[in-house]
C-alpha positions in Angstrom: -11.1 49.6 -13.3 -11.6 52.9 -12.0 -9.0 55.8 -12.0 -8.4 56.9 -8.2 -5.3 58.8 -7.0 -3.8 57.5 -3.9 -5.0 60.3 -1.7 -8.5 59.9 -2.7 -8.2 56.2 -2.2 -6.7 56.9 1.5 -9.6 58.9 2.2 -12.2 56.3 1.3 -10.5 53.8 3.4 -9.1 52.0 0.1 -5.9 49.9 0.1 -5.2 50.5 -3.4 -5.4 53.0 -5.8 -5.0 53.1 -9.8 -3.5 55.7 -11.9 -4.0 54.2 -15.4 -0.3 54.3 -15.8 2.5 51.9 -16.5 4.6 51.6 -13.2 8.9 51.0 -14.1 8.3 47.2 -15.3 5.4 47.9 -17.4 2.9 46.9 -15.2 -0.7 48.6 -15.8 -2.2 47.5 -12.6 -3.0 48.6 -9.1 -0.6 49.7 -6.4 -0.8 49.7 -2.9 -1.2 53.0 -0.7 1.1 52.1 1.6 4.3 52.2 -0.3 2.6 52.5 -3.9 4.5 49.8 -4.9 3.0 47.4 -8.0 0.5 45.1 -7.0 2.0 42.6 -9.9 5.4 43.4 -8.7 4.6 42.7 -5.4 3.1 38.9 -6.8 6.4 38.3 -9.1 8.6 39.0 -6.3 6.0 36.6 -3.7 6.5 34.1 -6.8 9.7 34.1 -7.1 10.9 34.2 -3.2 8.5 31.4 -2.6 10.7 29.7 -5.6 13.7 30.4 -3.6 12.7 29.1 -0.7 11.8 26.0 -2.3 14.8 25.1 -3.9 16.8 26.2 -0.8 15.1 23.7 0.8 15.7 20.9 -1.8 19.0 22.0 -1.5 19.2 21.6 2.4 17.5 18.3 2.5 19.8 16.6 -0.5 22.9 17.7 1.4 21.3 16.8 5.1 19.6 13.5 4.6 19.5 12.5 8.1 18.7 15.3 9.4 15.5 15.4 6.5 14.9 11.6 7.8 14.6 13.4 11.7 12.2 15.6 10.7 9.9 13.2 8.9 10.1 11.1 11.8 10.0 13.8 14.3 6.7 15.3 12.1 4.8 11.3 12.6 5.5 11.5 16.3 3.7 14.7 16.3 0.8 14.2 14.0 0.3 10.1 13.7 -3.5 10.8 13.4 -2.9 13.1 10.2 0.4 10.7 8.8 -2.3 7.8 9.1 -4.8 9.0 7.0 -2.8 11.0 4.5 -1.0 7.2 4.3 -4.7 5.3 3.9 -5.9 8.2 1.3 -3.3 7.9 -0.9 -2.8 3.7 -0.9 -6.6 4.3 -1.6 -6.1 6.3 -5.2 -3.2 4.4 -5.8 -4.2 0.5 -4.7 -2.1 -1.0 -7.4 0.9 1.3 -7.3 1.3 0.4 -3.7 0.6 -3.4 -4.6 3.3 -3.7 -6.9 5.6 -1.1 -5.1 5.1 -4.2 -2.0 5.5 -7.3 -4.2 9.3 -5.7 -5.4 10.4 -4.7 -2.4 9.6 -8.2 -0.7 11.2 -10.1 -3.7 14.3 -7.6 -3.4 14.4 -8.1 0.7 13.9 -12.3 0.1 17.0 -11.9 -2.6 19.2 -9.8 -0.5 18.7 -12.1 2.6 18.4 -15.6 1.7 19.0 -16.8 5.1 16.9 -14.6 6.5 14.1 -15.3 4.1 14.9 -19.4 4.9 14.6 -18.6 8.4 11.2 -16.5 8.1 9.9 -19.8 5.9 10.9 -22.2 8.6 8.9 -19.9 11.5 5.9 -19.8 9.4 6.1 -23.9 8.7 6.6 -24.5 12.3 3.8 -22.2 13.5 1.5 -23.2 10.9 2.3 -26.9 12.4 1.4 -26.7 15.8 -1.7 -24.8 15.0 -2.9 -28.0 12.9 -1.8 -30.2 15.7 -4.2 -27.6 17.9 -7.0 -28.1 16.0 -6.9 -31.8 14.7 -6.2 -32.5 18.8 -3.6 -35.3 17.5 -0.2 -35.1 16.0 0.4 -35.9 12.6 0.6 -39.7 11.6 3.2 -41.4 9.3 0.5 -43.1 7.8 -2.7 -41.9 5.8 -5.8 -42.4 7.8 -7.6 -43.3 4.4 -5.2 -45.7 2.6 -2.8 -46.8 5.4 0.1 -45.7 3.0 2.8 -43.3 3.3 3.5 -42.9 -0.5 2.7 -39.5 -0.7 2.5 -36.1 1.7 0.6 -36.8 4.4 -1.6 -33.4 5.1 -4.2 -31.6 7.1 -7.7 -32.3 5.6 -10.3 -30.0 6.2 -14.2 -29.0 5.3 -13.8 -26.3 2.8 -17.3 -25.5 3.0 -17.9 -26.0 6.8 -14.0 -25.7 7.4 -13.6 -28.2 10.3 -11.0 -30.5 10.1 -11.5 -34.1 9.0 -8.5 -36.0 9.3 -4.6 -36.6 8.1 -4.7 -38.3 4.6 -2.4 -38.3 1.1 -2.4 -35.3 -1.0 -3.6 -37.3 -3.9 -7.3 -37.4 -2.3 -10.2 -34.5 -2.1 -7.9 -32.1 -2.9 -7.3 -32.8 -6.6 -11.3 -33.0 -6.5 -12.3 -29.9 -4.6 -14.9 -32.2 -2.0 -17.3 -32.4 -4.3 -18.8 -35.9 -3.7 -20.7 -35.8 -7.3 -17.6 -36.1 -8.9 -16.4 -38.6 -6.6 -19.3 -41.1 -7.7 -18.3 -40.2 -11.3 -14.8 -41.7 -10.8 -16.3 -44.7 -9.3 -18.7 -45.1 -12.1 -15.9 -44.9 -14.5 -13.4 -47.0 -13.0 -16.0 -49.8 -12.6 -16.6 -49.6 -16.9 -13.2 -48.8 -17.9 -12.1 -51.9 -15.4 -14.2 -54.7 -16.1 -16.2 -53.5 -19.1 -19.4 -53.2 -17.5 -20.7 -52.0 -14.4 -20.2 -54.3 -11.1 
């Protein structure tokens, strides 16, 4: 680094100068030709108020939380654009943070309010009702329309290929086979050997 003193520096135009010399914290560094203070004084002293000011702040926010809660909210009001995608960013690097983060907090909320949670159950099984009755065009029948029993639950049946719905029958049926007819003609094949012995 160039030795300058500060007068020749003022007359080039400079901002700084450098002497060569140690300034009164041992500094060997450039100072500034308005005050000839330090340069790396000048940083220590930006570090350190910037440290200030952040714990001042911690401090402020542990011993105002609702007023900390005000601002946040006041802050989304103002920016919702910017909360939005700062939001979407970081669910994005951290998809499986947030995912588990979501599964507690729902288990905690359905513990702490078991009514609640009963209640929220019984909307969702209601709605999910009428919007089978909407589609099948027919209530619900106390009777399976395959067997003509009411042994077992009696649900909605529907493609799950084509996913139209086909009718109001047991559980026992396509389910526990997943529609796939192949199979179906397998069972038939082997209750006709295991039955009579031989195929009727």
């Amino acid at each position: 680094m160039e030795i300058i003193s500060a007068r020749e520096a003022f007359n080039r135009g400079l901002t700084r100068y450098f002497t060569g010399k140690k300034c009164g914290y041992g500094h060997i560094a450039e100072r500034m030709i308005s005050n000839g203070s330090c340069v790396s004084c000048l940083n220590e002293k930006r570090k350190i108020s910037r440290l200030d000011k952040y714990e001042a702040t911690k401090v402020w926010r542990l011993k105002n939380p609702g007023s900390r809660a005000e601002e946040a909210t006041r802050y989304r009001k103002k920016y919702p654009e910017k909360c939005k995608e700062n939001s979407l960013r970081y669910k994005r690097a951290n998809i499986e943070e947030v995912r588990r983060r979501n599964r507690e907090n729902k288990k905690r909320m359905r513990e702490c309010n078991i009514e609640k949670e009963k209640e929220r159950i019984a909307r969702f099984t209601e709605k999910k009702k009428l919007l089978q009755i909407k589609i099948a065009g027919r209530e619900k029948p106390s009777l399976c329309e395959i067997c003509g029993l009411d042994d077992f639950r009696i649900v909605f049946d529907h493609s799950h290929s084509g996913g139209h719905f086909r009718g109001w029958i047991c559980d026992r049926f396509l389910g526990v086979v997943k529609d796939d007819i192949t199979l179906l003609e397998k069972l038939i094949l082997y209750l006709r050997v295991n039955e009579y012995g031989k195929i009727k």
